[in-house]
Structure formats: structure tokens, C-alpha cells
Backbone as CSV, one residue per row, in Angstrom:
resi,resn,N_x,N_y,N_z,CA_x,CA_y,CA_z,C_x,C_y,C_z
1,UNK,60.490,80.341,45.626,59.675,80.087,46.821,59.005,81.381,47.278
2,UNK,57.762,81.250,47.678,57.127,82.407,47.915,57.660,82.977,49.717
3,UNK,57.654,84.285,49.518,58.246,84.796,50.901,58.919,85.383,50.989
4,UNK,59.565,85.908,51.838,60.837,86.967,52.248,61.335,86.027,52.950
5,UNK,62.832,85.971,52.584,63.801,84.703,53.482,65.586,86.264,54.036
6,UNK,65.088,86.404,55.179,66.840,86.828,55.890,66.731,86.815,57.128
7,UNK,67.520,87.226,58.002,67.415,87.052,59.088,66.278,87.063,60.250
8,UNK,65.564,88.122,60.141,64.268,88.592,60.870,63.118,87.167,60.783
9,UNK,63.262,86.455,60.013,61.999,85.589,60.183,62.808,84.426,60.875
10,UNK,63.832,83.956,61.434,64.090,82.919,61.574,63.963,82.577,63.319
11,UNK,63.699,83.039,64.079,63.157,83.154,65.437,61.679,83.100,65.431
12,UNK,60.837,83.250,64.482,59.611,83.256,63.959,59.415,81.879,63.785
13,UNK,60.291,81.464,62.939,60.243,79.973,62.244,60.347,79.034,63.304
14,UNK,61.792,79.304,64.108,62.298,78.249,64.996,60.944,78.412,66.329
15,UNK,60.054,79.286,66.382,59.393,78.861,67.826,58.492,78.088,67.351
16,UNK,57.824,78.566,65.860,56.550,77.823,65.453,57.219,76.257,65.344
17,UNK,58.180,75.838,64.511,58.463,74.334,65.243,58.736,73.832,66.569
18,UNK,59.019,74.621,67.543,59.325,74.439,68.825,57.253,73.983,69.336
19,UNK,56.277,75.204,68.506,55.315,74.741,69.146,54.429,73.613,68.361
20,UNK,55.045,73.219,67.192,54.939,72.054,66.380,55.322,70.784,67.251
21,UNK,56.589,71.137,67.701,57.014,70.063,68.891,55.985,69.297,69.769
22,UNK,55.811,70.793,70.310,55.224,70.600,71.337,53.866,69.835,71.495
23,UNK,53.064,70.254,70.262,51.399,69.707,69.759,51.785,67.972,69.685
24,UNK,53.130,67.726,69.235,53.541,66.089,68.720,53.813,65.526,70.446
25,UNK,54.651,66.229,71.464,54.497,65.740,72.788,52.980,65.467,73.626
26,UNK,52.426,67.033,73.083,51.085,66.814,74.288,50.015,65.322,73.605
27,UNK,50.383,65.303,72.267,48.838,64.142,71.407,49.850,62.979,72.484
28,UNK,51.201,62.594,72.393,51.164,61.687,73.335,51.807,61.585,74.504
29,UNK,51.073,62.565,74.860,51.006,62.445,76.681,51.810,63.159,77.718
30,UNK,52.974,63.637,76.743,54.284,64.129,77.294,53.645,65.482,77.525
31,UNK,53.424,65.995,78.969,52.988,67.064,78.897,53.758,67.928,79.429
32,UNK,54.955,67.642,80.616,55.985,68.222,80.478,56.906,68.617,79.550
33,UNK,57.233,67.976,78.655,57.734,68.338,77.518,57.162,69.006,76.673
34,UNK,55.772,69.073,76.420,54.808,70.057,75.654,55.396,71.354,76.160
35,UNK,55.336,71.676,78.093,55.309,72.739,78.789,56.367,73.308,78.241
36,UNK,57.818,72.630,77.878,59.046,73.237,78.475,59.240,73.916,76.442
37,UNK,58.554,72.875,75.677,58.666,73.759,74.055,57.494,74.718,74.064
38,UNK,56.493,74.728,74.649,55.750,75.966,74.865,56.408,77.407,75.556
39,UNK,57.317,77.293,76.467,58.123,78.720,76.820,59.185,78.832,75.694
40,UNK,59.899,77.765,75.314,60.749,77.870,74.134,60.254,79.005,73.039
41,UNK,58.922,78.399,72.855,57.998,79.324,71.567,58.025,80.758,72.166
42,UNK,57.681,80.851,73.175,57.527,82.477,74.111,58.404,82.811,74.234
43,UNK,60.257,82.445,74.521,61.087,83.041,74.444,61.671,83.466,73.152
44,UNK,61.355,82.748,71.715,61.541,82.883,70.214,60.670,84.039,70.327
45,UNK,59.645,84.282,70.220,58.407,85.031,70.367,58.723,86.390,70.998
46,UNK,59.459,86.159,72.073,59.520,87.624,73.065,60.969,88.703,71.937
47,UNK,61.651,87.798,70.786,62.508,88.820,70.926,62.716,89.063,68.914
48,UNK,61.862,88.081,68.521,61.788,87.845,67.310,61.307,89.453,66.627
49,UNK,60.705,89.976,67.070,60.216,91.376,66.626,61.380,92.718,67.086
50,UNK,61.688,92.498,67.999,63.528,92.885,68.485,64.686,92.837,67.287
51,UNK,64.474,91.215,66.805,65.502,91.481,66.123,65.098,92.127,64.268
52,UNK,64.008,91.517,64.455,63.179,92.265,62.997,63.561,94.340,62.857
53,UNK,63.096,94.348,64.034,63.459,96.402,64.501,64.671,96.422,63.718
54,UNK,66.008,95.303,63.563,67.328,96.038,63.089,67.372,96.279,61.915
55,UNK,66.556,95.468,60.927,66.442,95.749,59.880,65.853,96.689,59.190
56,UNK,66.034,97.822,58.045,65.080,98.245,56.940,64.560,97.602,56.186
57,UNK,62.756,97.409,56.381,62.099,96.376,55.945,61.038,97.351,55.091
58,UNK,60.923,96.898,54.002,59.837,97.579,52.829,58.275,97.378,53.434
59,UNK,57.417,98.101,52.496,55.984,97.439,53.316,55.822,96.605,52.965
60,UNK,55.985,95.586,52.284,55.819,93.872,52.008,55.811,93.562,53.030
61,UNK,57.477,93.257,53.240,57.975,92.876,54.865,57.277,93.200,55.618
62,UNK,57.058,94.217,55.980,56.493,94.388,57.208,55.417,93.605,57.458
63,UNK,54.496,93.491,56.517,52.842,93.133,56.504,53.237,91.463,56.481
64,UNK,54.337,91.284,55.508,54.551,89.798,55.997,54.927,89.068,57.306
65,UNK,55.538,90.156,58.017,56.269,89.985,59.305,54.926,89.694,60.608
66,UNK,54.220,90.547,60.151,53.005,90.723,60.659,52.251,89.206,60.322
67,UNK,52.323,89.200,59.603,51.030,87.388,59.257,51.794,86.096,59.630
68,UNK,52.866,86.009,59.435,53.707,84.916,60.091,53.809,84.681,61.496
69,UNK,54.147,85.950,62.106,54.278,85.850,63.444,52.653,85.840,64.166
70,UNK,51.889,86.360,63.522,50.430,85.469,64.081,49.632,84.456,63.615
71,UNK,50.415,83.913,62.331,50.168,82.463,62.727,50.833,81.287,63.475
72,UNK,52.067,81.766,63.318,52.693,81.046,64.451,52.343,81.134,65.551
73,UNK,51.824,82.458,65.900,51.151,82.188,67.397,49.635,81.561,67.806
74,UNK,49.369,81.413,66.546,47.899,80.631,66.804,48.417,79.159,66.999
75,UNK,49.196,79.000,66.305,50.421,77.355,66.500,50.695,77.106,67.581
76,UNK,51.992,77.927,68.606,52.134,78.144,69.758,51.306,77.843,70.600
77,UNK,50.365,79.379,70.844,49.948,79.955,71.952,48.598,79.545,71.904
78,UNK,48.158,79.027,70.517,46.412,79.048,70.380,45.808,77.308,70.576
79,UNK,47.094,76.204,69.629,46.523,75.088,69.164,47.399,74.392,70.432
80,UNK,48.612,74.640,70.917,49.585,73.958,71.611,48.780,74.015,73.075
81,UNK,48.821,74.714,73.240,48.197,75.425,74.926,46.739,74.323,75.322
82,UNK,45.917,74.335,74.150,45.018,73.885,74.092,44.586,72.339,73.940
83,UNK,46.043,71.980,73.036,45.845,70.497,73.437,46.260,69.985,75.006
84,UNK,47.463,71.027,75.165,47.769,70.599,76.890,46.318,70.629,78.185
85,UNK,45.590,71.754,77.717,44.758,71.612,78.646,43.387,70.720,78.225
86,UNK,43.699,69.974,77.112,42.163,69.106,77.036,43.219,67.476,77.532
87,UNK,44.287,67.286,77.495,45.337,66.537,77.993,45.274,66.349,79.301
88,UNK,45.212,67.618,79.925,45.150,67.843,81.893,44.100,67.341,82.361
89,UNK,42.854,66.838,81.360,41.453,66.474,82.057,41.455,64.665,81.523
90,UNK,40.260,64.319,81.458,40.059,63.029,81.126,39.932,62.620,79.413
91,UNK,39.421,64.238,79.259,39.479,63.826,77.535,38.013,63.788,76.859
92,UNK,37.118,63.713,77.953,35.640,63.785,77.153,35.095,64.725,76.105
93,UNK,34.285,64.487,75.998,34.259,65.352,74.623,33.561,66.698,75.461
94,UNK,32.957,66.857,76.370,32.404,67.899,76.949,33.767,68.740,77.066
95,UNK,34.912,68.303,77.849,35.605,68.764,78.449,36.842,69.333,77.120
96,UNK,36.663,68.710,76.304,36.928,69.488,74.636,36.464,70.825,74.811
97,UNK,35.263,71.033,74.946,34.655,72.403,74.701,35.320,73.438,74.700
98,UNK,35.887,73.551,76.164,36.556,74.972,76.535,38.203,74.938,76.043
99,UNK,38.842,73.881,75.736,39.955,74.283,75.231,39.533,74.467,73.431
100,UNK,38.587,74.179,72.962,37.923,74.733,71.539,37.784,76.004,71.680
101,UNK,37.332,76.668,72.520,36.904,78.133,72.909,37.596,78.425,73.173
102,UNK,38.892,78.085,73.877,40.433,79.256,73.744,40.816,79.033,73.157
103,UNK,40.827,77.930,71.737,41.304,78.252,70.936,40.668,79.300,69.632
104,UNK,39.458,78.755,69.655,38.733,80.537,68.915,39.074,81.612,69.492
105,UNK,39.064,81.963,70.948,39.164,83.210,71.101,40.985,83.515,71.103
106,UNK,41.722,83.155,71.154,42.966,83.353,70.378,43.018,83.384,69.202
107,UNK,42.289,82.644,68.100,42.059,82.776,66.668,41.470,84.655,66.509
108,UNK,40.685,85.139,67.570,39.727,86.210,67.388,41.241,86.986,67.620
109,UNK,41.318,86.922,68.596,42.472,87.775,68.859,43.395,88.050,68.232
110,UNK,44.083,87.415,67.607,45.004,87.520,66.811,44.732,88.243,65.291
111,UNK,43.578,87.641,65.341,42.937,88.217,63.845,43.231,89.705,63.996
112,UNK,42.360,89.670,65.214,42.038,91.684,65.128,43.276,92.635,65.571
113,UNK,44.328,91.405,66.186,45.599,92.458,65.822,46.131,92.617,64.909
114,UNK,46.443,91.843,63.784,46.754,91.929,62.590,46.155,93.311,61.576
115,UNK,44.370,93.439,61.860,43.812,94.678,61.300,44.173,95.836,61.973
116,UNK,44.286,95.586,63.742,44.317,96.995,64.202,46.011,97.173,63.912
117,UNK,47.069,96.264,63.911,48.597,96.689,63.743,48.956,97.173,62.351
118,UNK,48.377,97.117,61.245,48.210,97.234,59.732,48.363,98.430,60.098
119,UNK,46.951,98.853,60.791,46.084,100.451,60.499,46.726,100.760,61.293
120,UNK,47.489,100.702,62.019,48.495,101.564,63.258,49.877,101.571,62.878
121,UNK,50.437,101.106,61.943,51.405,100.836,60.918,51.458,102.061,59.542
122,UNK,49.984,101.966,59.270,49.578,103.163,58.262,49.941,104.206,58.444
123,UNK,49.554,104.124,60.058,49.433,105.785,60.792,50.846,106.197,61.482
124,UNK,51.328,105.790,61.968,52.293,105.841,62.384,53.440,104.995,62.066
125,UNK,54.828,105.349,62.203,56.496,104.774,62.060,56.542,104.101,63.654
126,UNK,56.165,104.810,64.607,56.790,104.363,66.048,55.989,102.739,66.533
127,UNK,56.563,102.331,67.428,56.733,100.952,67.546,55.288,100.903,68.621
128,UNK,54.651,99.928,68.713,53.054,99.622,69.636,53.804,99.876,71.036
129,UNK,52.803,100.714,71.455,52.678,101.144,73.342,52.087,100.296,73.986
130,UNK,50.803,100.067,73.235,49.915,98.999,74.295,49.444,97.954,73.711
131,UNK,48.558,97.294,73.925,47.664,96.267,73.649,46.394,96.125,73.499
132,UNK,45.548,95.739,73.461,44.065,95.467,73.797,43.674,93.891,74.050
133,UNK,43.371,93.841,75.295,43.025,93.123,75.322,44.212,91.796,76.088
134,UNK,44.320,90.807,76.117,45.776,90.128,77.125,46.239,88.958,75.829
135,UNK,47.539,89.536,75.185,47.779,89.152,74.393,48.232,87.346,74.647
136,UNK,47.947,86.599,73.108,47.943,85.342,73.453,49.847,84.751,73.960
137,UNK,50.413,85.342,73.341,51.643,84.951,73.662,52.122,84.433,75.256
138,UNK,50.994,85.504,76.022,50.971,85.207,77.829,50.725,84.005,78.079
139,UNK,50.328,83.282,77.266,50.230,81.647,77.695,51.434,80.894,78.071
140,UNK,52.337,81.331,77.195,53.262,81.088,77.541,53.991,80.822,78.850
141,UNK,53.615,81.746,79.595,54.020,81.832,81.336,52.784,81.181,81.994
142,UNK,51.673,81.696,81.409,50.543,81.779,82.512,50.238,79.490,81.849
143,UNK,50.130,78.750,81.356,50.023,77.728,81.020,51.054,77.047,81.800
144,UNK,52.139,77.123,81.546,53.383,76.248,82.366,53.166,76.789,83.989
145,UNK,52.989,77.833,84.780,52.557,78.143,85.804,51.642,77.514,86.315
146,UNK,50.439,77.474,85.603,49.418,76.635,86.259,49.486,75.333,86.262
147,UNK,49.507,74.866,85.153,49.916,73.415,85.151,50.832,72.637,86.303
148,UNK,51.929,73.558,86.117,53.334,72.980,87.099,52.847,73.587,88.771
149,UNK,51.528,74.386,88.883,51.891,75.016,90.428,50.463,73.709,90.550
150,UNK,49.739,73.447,89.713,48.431,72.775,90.185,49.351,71.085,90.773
151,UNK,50.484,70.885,89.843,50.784,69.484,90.150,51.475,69.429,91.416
152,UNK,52.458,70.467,91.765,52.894,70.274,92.840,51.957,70.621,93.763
153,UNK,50.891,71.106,93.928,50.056,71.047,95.137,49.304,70.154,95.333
154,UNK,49.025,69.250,94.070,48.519,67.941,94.168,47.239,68.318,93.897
155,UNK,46.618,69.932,93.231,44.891,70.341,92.824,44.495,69.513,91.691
156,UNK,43.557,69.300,92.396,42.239,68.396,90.692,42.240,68.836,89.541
157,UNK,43.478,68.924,88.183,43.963,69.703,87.112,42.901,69.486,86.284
158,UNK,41.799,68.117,86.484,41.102,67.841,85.614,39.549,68.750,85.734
159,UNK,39.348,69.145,87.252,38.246,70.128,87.699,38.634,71.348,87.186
160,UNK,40.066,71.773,87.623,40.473,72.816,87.738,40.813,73.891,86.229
161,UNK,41.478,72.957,85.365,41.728,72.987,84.179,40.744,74.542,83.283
162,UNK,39.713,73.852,83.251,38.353,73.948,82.386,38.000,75.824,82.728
163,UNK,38.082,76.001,83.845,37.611,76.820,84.337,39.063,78.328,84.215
164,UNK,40.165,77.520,84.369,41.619,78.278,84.007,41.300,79.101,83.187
165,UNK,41.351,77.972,81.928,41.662,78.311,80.358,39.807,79.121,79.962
166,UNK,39.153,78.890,80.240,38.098,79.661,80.093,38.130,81.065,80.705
167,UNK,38.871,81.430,80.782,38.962,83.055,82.080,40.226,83.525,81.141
168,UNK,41.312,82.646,80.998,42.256,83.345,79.999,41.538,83.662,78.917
169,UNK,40.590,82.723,78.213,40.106,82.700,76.724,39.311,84.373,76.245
170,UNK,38.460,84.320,78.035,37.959,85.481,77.612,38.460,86.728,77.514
171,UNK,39.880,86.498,78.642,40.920,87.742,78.793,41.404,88.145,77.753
172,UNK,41.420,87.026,76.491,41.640,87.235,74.934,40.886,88.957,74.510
173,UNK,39.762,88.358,74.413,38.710,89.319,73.980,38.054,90.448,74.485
174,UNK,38.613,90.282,75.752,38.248,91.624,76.421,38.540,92.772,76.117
175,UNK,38.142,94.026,75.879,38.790,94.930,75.425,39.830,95.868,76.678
176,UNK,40.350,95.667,76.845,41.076,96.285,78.155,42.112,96.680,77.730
177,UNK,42.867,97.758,77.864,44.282,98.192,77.305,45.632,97.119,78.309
178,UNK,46.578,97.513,77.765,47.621,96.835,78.617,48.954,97.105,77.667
179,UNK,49.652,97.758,78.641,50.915,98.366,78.650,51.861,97.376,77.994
180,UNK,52.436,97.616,77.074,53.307,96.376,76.416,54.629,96.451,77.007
181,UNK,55.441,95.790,77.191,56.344,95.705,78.012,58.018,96.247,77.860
182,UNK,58.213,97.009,78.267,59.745,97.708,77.869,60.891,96.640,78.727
183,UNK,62.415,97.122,78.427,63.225,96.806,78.551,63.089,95.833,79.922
184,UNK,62.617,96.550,81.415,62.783,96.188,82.228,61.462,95.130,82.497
185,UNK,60.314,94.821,81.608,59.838,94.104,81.920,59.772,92.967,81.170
186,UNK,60.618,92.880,80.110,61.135,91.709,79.143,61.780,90.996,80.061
187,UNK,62.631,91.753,81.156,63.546,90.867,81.940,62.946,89.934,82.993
188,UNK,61.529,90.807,83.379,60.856,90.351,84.553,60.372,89.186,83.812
189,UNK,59.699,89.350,82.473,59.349,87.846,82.080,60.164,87.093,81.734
190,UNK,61.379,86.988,81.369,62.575,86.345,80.956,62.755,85.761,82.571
191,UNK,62.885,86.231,83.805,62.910,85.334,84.848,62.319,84.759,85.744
192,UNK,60.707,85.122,85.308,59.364,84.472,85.227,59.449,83.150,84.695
193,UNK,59.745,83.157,82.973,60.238,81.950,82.673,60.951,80.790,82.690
194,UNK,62.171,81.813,83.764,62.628,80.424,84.534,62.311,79.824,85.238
195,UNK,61.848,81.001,85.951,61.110,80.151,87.116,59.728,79.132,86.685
196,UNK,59.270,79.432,85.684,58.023,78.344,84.637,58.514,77.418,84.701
197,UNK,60.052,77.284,84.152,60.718,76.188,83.325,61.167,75.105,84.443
198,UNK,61.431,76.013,86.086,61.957,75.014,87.262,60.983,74.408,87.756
199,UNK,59.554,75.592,87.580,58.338,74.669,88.034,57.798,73.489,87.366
200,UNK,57.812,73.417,86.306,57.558,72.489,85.068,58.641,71.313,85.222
201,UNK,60.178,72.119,85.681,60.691,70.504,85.747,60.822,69.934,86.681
202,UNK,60.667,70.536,87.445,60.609,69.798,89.026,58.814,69.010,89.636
203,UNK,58.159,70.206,88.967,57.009,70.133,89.895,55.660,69.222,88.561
204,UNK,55.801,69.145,87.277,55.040,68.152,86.695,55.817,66.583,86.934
């Protein structure tokens, strides 16, 4: 079988079916349940490269480690996210548009981390400082947040929606740096996510 199979890829594996799940809930309808395997994927996601660090990995690995974990996040964060928010509206084909366009511009995104993490891989042993740009994995929080804060306030998800995910899409591509997150702010999103997960189950 083609691949590298040990420990390090299997938090990789288990979110991309978690956001496999999730694509099979949102086509019918279950969009709470989409929400709650969409943080699933972001919590696989937040630590899967954590546990990859313990290992001595050849440059194969590495570069493989690298292409898996962004296609899984185009799975996740790019195709999952996106059926939820063409789900939140009526479904027209207009209203297709903009969850098509976050899903390209997560396709863009991801792409060009893959070239710029290679060439920053080349250059250096030490582990990424920052970012460019607002990485797609943030859907994760920022999707179940909106969704779950628009329902409990009772806002027009189907007005509101369109205009969300179009402002994240472009936050994709923006070139803006952004501080990647150390110890103490893994935690802040780790109880961010709960709080996603209480809003999502209480409040969709």
C-alpha cells in the first residue's frame, strides 16, 4: 500500500473521517451534527502535528505529513464548512456561489502553504512561528460560533450566512501575518471549543 503507516498519521486520518461524517450529516440536513464533527476535525487537527513532533521522521515523511494533513483540511475545513453554509440558506443556486468561493479560497490557501512550508522546511529544522494569512482550520471555531450564536438569537442565517463565509473566504487569502499559537493559546482554543460545542448543542 502506498504511504507511510505509524502513529503520527492517525489523528490525521480520524478527523478527515470525522469531516467525511460530517459532509454525510450536512447533504441531509443534520446541521448540528455536521457542527459538532466539524470541531471534532479541529480538535484531531489542533494536536495531530504535536504528536507527529515525537517522532524522527525522514524527508519523505515529512513532505507526506505535509500533503495529507492539507488535504484533509480541504475535507474538513474547506468542503464540510461549506456545505453547512449553503445548508443555512435556501439552497439556490445564487446562494451556492459564495460557499463555492470559500471553498476555492481554502483550496488557494492551503495550496500555498504546502509550497511556502516545503521551502521553510528546506531552510530551516525549527517548527512555523507564524502564518500568512487566517489559516483554514479556524473554521472550525469561527463556523460552529456563528451558526450556533445566529440560531439562538433567532438572526436571518439565510441573509446572514452569505456575507459570513465571504469575509472568512477572503481572510483566507489575505496576506496578513498571524502568530501561530503556543502552549497557552491551544488551551484558549481548546475552551473556545467547548464553549462551540455548548453553543451548537444547546443553541442550534
Amino acid at each position: 500500500m502506498i504511504g507511510f503507516y505509524n502513529y503520527t498519521v492517525i489523528l490525521t486520518y480520524l478527523g478527515l473521517l470525522s469531516g467525511f461524517g460530517g459532509i454525510l450529516c450536512a447533504a441531509n440536513g443534520k446541521i448540528k451534527e455536521a457542527l459538532i464533527l466539524l470541531i471534532v476535525a479541529g480538535l484531531c487537527d489542533m494536536f495531530d502535528g504535536k504528536i507527529a513532533s515525537t517522532r524522527k521522521r525522514n524527508h519523505a515523511e515529512k513532505r507526506f505529513g505535509i500533503q495529507i494533513d492539507s488535504l484533509s483540511d480541504l475535507v474538513c475545513f474547506g468542503a464540510l464548512p461549506a456545505l453547512i453554509g449553503f445548508r443555512c440558506t435556501s439552497g439556490t443556486v445564487l446562494q451556492g456561489i459564495v460557499p463555492g468561493v470559500y471553498l476555492l479560497c481554502a483550496l488557494i490557501r492551503l495550496a500555498w502553504f504546502n509550497v511556502d512550508e516545503e521551502q521553510r522546511q528546506d531552510q530551516e529544522a525549527e517548527g512555523r512561528k507564524n502564518y500568512t494569512g487566517l489559516p483554514v482550520t479556524t473554521a472550525a471555531l469561527l463556523i460552529p460560533v456563528f451558526v450556533g450564536a445566529c440560531t439562538l438569537l433567532s438572526l436571518p442565517l439565510e441573509y446572514i450566512t452569505p456575507c459570513f463565509f465571504l469575509l472568512v473566504a477572503l481572510a483566507f487569502i489575505t496576506p496578513f501575518r498571524m502568530k501561530k499559537a503556543g502552549l497557552v493559546g491551544k488551551i484558549l482554543m481548546i475552551l473556545c471549543g467547548i464553549a462551540a460545542l455548548a453553543l451548537v448543542l444547546f443553541g442550534v
